[in-house]
N, C-alpha and C positions, 0 to 999 in steps of 0.2 A: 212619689216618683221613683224611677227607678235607680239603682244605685249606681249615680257615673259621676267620675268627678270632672265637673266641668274645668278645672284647671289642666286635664290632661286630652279636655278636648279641644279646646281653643285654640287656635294658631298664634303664633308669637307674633304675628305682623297684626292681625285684629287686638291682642293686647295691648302692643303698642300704640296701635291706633287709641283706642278707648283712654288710654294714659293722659295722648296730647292732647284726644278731643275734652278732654276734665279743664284739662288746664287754661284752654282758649274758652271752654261755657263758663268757668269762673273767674274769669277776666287774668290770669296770671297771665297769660299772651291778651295784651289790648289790637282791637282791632288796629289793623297797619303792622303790626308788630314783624319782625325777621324772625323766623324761626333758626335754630341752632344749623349748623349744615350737618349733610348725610355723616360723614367721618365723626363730627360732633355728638352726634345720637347714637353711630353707631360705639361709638366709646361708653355712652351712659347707658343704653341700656343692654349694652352686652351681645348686640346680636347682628346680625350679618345685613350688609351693605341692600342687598335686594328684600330683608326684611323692613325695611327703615323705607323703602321706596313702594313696598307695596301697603304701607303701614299710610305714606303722607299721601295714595291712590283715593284710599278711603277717603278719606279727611275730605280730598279734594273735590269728589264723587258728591259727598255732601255739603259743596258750597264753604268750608270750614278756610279751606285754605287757598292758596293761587300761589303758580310756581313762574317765574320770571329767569326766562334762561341768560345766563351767565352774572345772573344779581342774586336768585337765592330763594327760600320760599316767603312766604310771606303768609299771615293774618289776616280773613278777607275783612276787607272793609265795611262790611255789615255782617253781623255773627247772626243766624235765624233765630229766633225767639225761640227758648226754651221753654214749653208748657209743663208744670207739674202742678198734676195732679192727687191731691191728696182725699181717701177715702177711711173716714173712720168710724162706718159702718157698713155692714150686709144692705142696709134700707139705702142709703146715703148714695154708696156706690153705684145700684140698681136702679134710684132715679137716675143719675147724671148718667149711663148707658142709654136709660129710655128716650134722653135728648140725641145721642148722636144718629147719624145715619146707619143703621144695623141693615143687614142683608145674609139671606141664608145662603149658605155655601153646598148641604149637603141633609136629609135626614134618611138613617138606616139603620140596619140592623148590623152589627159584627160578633163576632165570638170576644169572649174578655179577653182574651190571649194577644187574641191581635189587635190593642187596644193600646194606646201611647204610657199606662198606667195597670195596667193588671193587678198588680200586687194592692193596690189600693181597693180597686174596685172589687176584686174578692173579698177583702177584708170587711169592707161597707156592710156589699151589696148579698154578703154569704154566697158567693159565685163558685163555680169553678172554672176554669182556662176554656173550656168547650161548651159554657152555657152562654147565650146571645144576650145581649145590652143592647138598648136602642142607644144611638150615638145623633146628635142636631150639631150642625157645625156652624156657625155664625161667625161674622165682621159687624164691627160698629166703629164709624170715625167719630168724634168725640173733637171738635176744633180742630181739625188736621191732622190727630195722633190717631193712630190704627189700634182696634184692639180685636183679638182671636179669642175668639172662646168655642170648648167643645164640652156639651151637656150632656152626662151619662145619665138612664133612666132605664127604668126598667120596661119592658118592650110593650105592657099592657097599656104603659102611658102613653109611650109616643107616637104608636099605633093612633089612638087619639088625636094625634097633629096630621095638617096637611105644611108643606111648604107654602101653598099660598095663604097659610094662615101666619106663617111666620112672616110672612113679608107686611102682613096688616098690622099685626101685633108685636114688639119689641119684646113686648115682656112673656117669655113662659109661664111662669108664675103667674100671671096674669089669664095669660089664655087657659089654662088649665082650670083655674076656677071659675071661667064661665063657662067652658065644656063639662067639666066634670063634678065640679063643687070641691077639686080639691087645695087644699088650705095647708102652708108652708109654717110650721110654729118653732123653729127654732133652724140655726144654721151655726158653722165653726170657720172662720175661715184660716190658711195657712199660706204663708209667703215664704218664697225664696228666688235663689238667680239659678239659672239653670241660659246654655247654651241654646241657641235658635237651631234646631234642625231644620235639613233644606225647603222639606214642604211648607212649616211656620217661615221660614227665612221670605219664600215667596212670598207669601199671605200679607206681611206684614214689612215687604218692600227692604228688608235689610240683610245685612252680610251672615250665608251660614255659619255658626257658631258663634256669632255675635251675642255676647251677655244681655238675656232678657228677664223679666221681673213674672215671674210665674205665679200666679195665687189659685189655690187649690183650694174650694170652696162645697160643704160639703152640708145636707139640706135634711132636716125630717118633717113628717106631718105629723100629725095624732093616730096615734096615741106613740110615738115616739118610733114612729115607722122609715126606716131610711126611705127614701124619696129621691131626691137627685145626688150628681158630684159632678160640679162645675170645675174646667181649667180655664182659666182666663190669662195670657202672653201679650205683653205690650213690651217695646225696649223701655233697657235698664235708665235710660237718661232723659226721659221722661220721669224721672220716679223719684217723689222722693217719702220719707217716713215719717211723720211727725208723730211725738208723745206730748202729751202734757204731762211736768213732773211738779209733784205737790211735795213744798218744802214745809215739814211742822216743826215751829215754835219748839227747841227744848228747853 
């Protein structure tokens, strides 16, 4: 990705938000609960009166909270179910996509430059800023959670694709090798949080700059041929990480 720091893009009232909404998905506010008053918040976290008000908007917007004038906020009485999703493989992740509802948004051609990731996609793809990438832009819900993906490729492939083949087949990887015969034999994937810009913000129904979970996914065939580089954007509170750690006997 490009080099921005999402902490100097994100608003103080979406951080705040994300703060309390932690706090009520992990029961430290129990449903019913009184949240602290505005003067209250604005002492903890440091920050101005109308940031604390557009911070408990959010919240509110999503079912989290309910404001009762001249008694206080309040804890809704049914917190939405949190889904997380855990993927601890390329294979693993790629079934559970092929179950939810995917829909193509967009397949074309752009220059790398004008591309949400350049700097990557030259490096891959041996590009320059002014050579064309095919770009597939996809949605899949997955139990109610949204998830954005854009599939880089290079243009002899997706030339290859119709949209109306996207809408029959979920899987690229799929429809590629019964178009073409071609075969995906290794992939890397990378994670981090990165801010919702307002286009993904749309896509995926939530507040621009709001902290999203971005996995950078990146594909070769044989004989060790770059092939595709997937982005895939779901929110961060959806997410979570799991390791297995193996303790040995000394």
């Amino acid at each position: 990705m490009q080099s921005q720091s999402p902490k100097n893009l994100i608003p103080l009232y979406t951080r705040v938000s994300s703060i309390i909404q932690n706090k009520i998905l992990s029961s430290q506010y129990e449903p019913g609960d009184k949240l602290p008053t505005e003067d209250e918040q604005v002492e903890y976290f440091g920050v101005s009166k109308i940031t604390i008000r557009n911070a408990l908007a959010l919240l509110e917007a999503d079912g989290l909270i309910f404001r009762t004038r001249g008694k206080g906020t309040f804890v809704a009485p049914v917190i939405p179910e949190t889904k997380h999703f855990i993927h601890t493989s390329l294979n693993k992740m790629s079934l559970a996509l092929e179950r939810g509802e995917t829909k193509p948004i967009d397949l074309k051609k752009i220059k790398v430059g004008d591309s949400r990731i350049p700097k990557d996609i030259r490096a891959f793809f041996q590009m320059t800023n002014q050579d064309e990438i095919g770009l597939i832009s996809r949605t899949s819900k997955i139990k109610g959670i949204l998830y954005f993906f854009e599939n880089f490729m290079p243009t002899n492939i997706t030339r290859q694709i119709t949209k109306t083949e996207l809408y029959k087949e979920k899987s690229i990887v799929k429809l590629l090798k019964k178009k073409i015969g071609l075969k995906i034999t290794k992939g890397e994937m990378y994670l981090e949080a990165v801010p919702a810009e307002p286009d993904i913000s749309k896509i995926l129904q939530c507040q621009s700059f709001e902290p999203l979970i971005h996995i950078q996914t990146y594909f070769w065939s044989e004989p060790e041929q770059p092939i595709g580089l997937a982005n895939t954007y779901f929110r961060s509170c959806y997410f979570k990480y799991k390791v297995k750690v193996e303790i040995n006997s000394i």
